[in-house]
N, CA and C atoms as an extended XYZ file, in Angstrom:
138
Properties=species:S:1:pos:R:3:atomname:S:1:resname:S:1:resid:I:1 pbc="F F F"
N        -2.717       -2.445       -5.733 N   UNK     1
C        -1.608       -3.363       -5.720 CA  UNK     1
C        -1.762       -4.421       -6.816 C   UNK     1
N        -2.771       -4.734       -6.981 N   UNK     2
C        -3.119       -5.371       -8.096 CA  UNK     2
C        -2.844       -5.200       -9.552 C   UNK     2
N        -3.494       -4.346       -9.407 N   UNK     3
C        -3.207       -4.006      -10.341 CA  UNK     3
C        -1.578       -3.093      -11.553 C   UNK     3
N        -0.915       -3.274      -10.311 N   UNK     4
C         0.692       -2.827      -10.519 CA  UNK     4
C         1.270       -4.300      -10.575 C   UNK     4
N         0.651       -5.307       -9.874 N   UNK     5
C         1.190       -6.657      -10.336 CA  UNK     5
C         0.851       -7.050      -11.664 C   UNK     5
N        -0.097       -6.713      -12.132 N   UNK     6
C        -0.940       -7.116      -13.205 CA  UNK     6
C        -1.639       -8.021      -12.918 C   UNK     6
N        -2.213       -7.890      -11.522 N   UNK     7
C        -3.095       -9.495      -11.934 CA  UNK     7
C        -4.632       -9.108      -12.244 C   UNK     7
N        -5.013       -9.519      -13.169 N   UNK     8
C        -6.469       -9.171      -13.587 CA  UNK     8
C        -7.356      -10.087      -13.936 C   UNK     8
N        -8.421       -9.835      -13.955 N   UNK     9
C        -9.901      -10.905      -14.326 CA  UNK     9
C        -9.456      -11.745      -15.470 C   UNK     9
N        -8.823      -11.927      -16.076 N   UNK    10
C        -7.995      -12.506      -17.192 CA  UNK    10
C        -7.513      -13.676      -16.950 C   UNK    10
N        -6.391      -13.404      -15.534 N   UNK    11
C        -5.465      -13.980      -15.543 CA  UNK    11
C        -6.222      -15.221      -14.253 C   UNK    11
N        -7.478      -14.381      -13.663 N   UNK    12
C        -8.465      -15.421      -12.969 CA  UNK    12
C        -9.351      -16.428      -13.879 C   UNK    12
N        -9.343      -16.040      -14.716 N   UNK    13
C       -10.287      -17.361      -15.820 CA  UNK    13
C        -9.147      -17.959      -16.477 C   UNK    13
N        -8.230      -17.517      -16.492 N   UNK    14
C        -6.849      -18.335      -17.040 CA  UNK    14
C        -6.276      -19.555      -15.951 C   UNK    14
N        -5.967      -18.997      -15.104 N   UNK    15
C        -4.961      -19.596      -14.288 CA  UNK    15
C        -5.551      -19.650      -12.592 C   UNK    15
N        -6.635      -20.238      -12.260 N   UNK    16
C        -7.466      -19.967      -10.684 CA  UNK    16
C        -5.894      -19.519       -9.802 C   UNK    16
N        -5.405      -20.563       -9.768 N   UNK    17
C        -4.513      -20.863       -8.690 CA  UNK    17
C        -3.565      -20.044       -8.552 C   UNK    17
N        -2.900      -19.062       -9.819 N   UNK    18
C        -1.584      -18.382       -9.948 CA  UNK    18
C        -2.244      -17.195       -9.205 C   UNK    18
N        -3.963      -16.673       -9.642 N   UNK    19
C        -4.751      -15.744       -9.490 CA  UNK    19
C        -5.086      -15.581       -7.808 C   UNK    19
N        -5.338      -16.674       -7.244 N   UNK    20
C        -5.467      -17.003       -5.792 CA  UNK    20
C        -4.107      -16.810       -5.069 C   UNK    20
N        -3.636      -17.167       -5.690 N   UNK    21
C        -1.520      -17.043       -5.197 CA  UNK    21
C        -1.285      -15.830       -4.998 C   UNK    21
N        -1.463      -15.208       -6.184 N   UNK    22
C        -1.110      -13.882       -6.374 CA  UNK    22
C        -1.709      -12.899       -5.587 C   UNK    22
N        -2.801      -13.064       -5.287 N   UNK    23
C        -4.047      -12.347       -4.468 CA  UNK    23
C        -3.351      -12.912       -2.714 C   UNK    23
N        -3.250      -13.820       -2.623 N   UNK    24
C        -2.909      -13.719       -0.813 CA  UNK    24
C        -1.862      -13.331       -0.917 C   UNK    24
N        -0.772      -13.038       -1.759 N   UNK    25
C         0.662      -12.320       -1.604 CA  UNK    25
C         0.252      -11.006       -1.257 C   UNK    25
N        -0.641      -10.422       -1.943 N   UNK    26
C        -1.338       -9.170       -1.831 CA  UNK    26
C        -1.625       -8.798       -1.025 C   UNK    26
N        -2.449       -9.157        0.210 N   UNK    27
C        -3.207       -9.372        1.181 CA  UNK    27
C        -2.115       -9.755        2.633 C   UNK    27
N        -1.477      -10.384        1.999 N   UNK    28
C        -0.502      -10.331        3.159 CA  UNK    28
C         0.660       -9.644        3.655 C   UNK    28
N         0.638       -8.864        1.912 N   UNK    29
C         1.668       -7.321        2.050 CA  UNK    29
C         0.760       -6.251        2.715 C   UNK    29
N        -0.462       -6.251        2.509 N   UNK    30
C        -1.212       -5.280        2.961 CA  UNK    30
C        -1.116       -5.460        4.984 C   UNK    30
N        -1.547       -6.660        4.833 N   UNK    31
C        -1.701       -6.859        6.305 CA  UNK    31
C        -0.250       -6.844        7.236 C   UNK    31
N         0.826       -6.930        6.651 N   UNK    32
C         2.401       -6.904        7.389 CA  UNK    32
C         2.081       -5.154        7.411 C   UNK    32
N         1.730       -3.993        6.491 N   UNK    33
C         1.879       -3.010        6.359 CA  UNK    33
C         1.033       -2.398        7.193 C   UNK    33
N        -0.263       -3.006        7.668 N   UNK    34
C        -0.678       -2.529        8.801 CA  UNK    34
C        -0.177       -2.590        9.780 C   UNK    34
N        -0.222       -4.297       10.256 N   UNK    35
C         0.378       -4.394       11.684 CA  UNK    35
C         1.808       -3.657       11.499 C   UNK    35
N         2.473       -3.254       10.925 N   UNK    36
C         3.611       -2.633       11.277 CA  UNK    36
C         3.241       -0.930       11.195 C   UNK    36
N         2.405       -0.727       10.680 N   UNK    37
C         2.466        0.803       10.693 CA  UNK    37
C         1.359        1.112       11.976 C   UNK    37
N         0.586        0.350       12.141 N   UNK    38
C        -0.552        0.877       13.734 CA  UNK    38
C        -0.602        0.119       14.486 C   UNK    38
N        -0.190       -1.224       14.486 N   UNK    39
C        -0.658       -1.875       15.202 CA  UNK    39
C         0.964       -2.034       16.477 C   UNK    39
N         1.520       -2.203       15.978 N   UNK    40
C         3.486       -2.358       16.424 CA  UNK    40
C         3.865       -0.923       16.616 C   UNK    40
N         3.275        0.198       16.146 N   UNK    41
C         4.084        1.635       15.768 CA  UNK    41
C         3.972        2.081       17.422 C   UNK    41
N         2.158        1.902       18.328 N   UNK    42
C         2.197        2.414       19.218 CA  UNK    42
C         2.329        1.256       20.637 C   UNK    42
N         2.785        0.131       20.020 N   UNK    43
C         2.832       -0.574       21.210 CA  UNK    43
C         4.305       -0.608       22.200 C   UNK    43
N         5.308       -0.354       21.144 N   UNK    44
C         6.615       -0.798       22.304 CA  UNK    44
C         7.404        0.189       22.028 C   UNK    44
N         7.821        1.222       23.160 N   UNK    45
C         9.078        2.527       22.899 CA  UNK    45
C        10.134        1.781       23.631 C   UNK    45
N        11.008        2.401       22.813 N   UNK    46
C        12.822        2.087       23.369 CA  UNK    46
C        12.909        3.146       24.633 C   UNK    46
């Protein structure tokens, strides 16, 4: 995922904060994509 954003070791000695930003956006697409694919998928049927 990262690396399709472009964020790279570069842009961490450049810019901490855009690099840290960019990285929990990451992390928190990952983690919505879990809890929605295993964690929500087997808990509630219509």
């Amino acid at each position: 995922m990262a690396v399709k954003q472009g964020i790279t070791e570069e842009l961490k000695a450049k810019d901490q904060m855009a690099w840290v930003g960019a990285m929990n956006n990451i992390r928190h697409a990952a983690e919505e994509f879990v809890f929605e694919d295993i964690v929500y998928a087997g808990g509630i049927s219509k």
